[in-house]
N, C-alpha and C positions, 0 to 999 in steps of 0.2 A: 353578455357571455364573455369569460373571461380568453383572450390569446393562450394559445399554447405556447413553449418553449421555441426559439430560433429550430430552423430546421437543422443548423448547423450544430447546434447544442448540444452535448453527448447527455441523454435523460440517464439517470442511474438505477441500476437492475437491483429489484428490494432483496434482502438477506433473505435467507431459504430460512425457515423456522427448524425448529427440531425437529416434526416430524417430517419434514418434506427433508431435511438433511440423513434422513436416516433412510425413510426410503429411499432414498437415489443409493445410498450405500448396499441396500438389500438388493436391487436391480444389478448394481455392477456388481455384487459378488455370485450372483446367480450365475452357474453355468450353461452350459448349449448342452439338454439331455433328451433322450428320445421323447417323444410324445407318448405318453400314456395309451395304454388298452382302451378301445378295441380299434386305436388310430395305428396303421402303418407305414412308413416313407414307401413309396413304390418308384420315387421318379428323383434323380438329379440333373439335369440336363444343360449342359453349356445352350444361352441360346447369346451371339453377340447384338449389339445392340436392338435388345428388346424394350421396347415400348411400350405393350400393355397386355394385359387377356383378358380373358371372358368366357365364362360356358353356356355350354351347350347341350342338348339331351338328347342320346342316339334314338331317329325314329323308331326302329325297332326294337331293339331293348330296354330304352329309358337311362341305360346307364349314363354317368356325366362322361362329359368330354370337356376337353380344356383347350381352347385357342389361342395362341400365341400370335401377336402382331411385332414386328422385327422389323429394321432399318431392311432387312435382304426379303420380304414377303410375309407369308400366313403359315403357318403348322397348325395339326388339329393333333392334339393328345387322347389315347386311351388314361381316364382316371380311376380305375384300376388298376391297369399291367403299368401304367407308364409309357406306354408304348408312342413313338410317331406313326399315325393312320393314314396323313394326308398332311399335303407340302404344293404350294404353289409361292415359288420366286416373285414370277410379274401375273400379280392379281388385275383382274378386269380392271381395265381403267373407266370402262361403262359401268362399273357397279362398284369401282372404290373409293369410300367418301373420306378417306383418312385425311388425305388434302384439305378436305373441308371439315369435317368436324370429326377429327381422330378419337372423341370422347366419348361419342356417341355407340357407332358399331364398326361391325368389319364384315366383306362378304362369306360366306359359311364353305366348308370345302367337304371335300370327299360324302360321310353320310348325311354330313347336313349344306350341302349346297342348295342355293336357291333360298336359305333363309339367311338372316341376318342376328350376327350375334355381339350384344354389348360389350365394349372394353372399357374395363378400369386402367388407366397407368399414369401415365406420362402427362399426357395430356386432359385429366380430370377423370371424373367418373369414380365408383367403389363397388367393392363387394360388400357381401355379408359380413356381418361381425360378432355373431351370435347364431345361432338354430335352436330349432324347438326342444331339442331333450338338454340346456342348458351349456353347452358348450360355448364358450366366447372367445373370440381374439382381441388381442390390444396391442395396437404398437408404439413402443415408448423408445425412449433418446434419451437416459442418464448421462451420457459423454456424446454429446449431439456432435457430427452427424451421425456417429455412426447410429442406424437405430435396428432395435430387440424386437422381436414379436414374441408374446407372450398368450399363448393357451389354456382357459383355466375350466374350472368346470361349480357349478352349486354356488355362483360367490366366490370361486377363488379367487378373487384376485388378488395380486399381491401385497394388500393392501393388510392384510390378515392371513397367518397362517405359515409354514417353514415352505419355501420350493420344493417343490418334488411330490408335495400331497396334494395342494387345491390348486395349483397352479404348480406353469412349467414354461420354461425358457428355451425355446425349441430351432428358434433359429437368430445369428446377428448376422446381420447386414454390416463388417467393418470392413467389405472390401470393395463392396459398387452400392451404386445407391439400391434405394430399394423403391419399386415400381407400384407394387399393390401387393395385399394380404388378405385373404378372405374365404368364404367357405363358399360354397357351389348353392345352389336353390337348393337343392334336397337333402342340403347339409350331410352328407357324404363324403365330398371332396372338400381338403381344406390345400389350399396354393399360396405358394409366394413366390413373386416374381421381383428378381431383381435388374440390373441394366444389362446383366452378362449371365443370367439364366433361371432355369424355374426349376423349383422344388416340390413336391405333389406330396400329399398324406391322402389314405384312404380309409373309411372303415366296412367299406361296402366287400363283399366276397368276390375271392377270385374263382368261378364257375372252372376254370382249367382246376385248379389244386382237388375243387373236388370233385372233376370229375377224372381224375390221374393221370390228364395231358399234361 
């Protein structure tokens, strides 16, 4: 078996072909547009040093809920309204395993206390990157670091096709890093969480609108 190069060696990074040159060129002229029907932003939320999340499903409704884990505690999100439901600062240290494996979970608050809910962030873990009626997320780095999540639907991906039809450029991360990106179990809620806050899409119904609260 042949040695590899000195460690100290600088190896040289291959030439981008044409079409990998062209893509990165369609990526960076893509703009930041809403997300397409029947998705709506419902939530921008400063959160600072956040670390990761993860959902959860309110026992009674089934609606998603959204966890946030943060350098200051826990938040639990309505992922419909956007709303803050529930906020605990200093989480059990009997029942907080962020210490030990921050990858894994976090303890549940307000409707879902008592269970235990997965985060992606920081420290490993992922979301969804697809749901069942074809909807996919991808996130890409044309001008690394900063990196794009990209939305598409049927195959869009940006791989084929003009932005704004099969695909959409719905959030850049060029200001904090970016935490996790993903869709909720019942592909409902779609989140992205960065070091300094979260952003929520929904396409599930707001029961207030109709019912004229």
């Amino acid at each position: 078996m042949k040695d590899g190069p000195p460690v100290d060696q600088p190896v040289p990074e291959p030439e981008l072909s044409p079409y990998q040159q062209a893509m990165r060129q369609r990526l960076l002229a893509a703009p930041v547009v809403q997300a397409p029907e029947p998705w709506r932003r419902v939530a921008y939320t400063p959160v600072g040093g956040l670390l990761g999340i993860g959902f959860a499903s309110h026992p009674g409704t089934g609606q998603d809920l959204v966890m946030v884990v943060s350098h200051d505690g826990h938040g639990l999100f309505d992922a419909v309204t956007g709303e803050k439901i529930a906020r605990d600062r200093d989480a059990d240290a009997e029942d907080d395993s962020r210490d030990a494996d921050p990858a894994q979970w976090c303890p549940g608050l307000g409707p879902v206390a008592g269970s235990r809910v997965r985060v992606a962030g920081l420290f490993g873990g992922g979301l969804h990157t697809a749901d069942e009626d074809g909807w996919t997320l991808e996130v890409v780095a044309p001008a690394w670091p900063n990196e794009r999540v990209l939305l598409s639907r049927g195959g869009g991906l940006p791989h084929s096709g003009p932005h704004g039809e099969g695909w959409w450029h719905i959030f850049h991360s060029h200001y904090s890093e970016l935490r996790a990106a993903g869709f909720s179990p019942s592909g409902q809620t779609l989140a992205v969480a960065t070091s300094s806050d979260l952003s929520l899409w929904t396409r599930a119904a707001d029961h207030r609108l109709s019912s004229g609260h």
